[in-house]
C-alpha positions in Angstrom: -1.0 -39.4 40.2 -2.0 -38.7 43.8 -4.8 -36.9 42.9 -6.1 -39.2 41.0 -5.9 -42.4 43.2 -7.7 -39.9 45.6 -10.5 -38.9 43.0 -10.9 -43.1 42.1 -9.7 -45.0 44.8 -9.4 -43.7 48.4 -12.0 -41.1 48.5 -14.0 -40.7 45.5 -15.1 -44.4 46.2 -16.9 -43.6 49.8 -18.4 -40.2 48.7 -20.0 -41.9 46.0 -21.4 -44.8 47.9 -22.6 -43.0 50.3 -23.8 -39.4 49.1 -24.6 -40.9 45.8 -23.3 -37.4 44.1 -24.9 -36.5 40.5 -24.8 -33.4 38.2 -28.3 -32.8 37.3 -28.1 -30.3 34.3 -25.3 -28.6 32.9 -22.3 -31.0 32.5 -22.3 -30.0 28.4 -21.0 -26.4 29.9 -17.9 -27.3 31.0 -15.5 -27.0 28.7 -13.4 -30.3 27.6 -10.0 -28.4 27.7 -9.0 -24.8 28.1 -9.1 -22.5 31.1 -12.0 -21.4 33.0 -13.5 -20.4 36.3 -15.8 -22.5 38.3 -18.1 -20.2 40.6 -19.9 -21.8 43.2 -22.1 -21.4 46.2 -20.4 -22.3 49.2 -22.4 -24.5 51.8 -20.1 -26.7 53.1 -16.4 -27.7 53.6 -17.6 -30.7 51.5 -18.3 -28.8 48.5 -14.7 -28.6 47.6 -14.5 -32.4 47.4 -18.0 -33.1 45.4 -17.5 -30.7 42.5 -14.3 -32.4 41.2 -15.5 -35.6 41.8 -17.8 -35.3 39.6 -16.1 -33.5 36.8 -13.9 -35.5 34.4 -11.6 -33.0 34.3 -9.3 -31.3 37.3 -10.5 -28.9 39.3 -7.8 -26.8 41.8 -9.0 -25.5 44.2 -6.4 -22.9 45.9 -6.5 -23.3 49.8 -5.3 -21.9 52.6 -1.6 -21.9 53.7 -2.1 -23.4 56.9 -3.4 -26.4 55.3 0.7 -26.8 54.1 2.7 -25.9 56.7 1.6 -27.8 59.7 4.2 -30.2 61.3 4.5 -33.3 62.7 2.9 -36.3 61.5 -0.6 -34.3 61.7 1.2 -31.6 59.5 2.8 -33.8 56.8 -1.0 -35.8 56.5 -2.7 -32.6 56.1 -0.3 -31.8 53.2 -0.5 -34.7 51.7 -4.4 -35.0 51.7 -4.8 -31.7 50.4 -2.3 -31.5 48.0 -3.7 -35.1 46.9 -7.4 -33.6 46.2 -6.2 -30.8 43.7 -5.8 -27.8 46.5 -2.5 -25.4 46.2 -1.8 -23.1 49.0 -2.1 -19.5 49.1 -1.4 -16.8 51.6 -4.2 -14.3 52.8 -3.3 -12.8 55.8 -2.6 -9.2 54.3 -3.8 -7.6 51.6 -0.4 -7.9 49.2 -1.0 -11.2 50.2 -5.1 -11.8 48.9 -2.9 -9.9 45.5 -0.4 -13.0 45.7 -3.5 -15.6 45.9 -5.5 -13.7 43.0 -2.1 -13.8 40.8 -1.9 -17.5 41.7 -5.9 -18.0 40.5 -4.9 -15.9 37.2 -1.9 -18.1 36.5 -3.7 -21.4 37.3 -6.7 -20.6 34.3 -3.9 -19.3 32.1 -2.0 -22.5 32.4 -5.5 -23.9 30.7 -7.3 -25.0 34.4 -10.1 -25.1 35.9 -10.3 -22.8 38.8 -12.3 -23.2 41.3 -13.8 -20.2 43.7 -16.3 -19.5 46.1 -17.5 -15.5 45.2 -18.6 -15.3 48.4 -15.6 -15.6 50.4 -16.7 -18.2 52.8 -19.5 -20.9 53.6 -22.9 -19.2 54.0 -23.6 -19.8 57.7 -27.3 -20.0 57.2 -27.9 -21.7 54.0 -28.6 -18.5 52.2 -26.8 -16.6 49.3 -24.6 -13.7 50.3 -23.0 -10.7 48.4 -19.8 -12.0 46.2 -16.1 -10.6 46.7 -14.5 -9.0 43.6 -12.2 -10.8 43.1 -13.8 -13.5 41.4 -14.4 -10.6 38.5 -10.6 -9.6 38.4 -9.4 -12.9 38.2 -11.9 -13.4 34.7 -10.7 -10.0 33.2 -6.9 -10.6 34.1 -7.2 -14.4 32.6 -10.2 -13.8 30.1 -11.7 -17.3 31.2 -15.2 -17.3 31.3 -17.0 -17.7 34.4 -19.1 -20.9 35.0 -21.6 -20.9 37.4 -22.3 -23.5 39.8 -24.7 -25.0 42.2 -24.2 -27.1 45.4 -27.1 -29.1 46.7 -27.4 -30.7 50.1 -23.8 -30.3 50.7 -25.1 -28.4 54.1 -27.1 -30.9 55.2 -24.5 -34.1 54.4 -21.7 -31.4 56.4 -23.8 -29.2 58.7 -21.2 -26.4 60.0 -20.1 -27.3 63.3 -20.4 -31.1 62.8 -17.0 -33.6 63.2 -18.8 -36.6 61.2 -20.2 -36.0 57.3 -24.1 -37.5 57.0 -25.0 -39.2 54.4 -27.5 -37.4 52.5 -28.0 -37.0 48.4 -25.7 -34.4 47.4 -26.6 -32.7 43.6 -25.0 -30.1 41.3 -26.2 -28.0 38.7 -24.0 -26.3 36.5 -25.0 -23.0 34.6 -24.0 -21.3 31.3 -20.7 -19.8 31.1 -20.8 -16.2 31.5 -18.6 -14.3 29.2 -17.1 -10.3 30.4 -15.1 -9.8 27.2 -17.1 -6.8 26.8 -14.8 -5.2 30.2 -11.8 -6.4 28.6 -8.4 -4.2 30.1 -11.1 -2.7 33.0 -9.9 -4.3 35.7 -8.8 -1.6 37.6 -12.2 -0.3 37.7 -14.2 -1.1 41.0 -17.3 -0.5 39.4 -17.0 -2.6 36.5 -16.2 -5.3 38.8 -18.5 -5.2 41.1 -20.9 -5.0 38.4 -19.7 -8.4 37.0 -19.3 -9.6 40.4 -23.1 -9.0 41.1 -24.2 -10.1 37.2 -22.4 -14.0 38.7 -24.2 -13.6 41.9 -27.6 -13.2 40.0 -26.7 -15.9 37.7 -25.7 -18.1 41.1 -29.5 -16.9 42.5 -31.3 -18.1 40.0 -29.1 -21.4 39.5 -29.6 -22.4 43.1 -32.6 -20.5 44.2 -31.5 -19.6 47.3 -32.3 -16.6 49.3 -30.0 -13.7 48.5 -28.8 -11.4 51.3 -26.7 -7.9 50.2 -24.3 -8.3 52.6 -21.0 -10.5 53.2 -21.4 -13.5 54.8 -18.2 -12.4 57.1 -20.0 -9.7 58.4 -23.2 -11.9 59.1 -21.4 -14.1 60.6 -19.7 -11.3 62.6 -22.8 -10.1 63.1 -23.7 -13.4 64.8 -20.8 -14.5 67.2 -19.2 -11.1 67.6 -15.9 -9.7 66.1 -13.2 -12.1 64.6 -9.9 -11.1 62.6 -10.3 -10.2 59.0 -7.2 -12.3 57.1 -8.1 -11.1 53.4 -8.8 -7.9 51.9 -12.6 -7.2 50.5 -10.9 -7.9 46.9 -10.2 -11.6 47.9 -13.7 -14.3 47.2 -12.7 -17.7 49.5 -11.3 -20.2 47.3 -11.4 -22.8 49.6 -13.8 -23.8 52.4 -13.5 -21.3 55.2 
């Protein structure tokens, strides 16, 4: 019920008066019920609210603990709002723990969901494509959902990093083909099979979006950039939630 006064009364109202959101091509590839995996670039925090707005169906997105357990007034807001757009809170501050939040992304496209993910483990910090996390792969052989590619426009530019106040700028979604990895079925456990998926939904994500792809994470760019900062997720574990 909450999340859908969110999705048709509070929020969804603003975000479509004034980022006028629109799927361009590909809404016939989501499936009308079963379970499946929503890949997507990651631009912006705001990506995790456009997508579902604009799908009939649910999308959960699983999210960071923190986002659950603050307290206060602040803390039981921040609850509410999140658990209000779709999100469900995960723990990734160990590596049993990125297990735990992949187990939780398995169980939520078994239970016939839509799961959203970011492969790349967090928002590109310069607009470009970076190499995707495995985990998205594991998640698609341990669930046998396919994996549906998907394509944020102008969500950067509407939610520049940094910025306190959204812009209002035309925000647009493409939707690929849903990739199917039946073929690995039972592999995995093997690293190279999925990185090899892992890099066939990055390719697909290229072409989708046309961005500029960069063989490397974008944690390590943006380490790179602005100097150490402390890894909470092991390599394994793609961002399903704006980071």
């Amino acid at each position: 019920m909450l999340y859908w006064l969110m999705k048709h009364v509070f929020l969804g109202p603003i975000l479509r008066l004034f980022f006028q959101p629109k799927i361009i091509e590909g809404a016939e590839n989501i499936p009308k019920e079963g379970g499946a995996i929503l890949a997507s670039n990651h631009l912006a925090v705001s990506d995790s609210f456009f997508l579902p707005l604009m799908l009939s169906r649910r999308v959960t997105f699983p999210a960071k603990i923190e986002y659950f357990t603050g307290t206060g007034l602040k803390g039981k807001l921040q609850k509410w709002f999140f658990s209000g757009v779709g999100q469900v809170p995960i723990d990734r501050s160990s590596a049993s723990a990125a297990q735990g939040a992949l187990d939780t992304g398995v169980r939520i496209v078994r239970e016939g969901k839509l799961l959203g993910i970011y492969p790349e483990g967090t928002r590109s910090p310069d607009s470009r494509l970076y190499k995707g996390k495995v985990g998205v792969a594991w998640i698609a052989l341990e669930s046998g959902a396919p994996v549906i590619p998907v394509a944020m426009f102008g969500t950067d530019k509407a939610n520049p990093i940094g910025s306190k106040m959204w812009r209002p700028y035309p925000i647009r979604i493409k939707i690929g083909k849903p990739l199917d990895f039946s073929r690995y079925a039972g592999l995995s456990g093997d690293r190279f099979v999925l990185r090899s998926i892992t890099d066939e939904i990055m390719y697909a994500l290229m072409e989708l979006t046309g961005q500029e792809y960069v063989d490397v994470y974008a944690a390590k760019a943006k380490e790179a950039a602005t100097g150490p900062e402390q890894v909470q997720a092991a390599d394994r574990l793609p961002s399903t939630k704006a980071s």
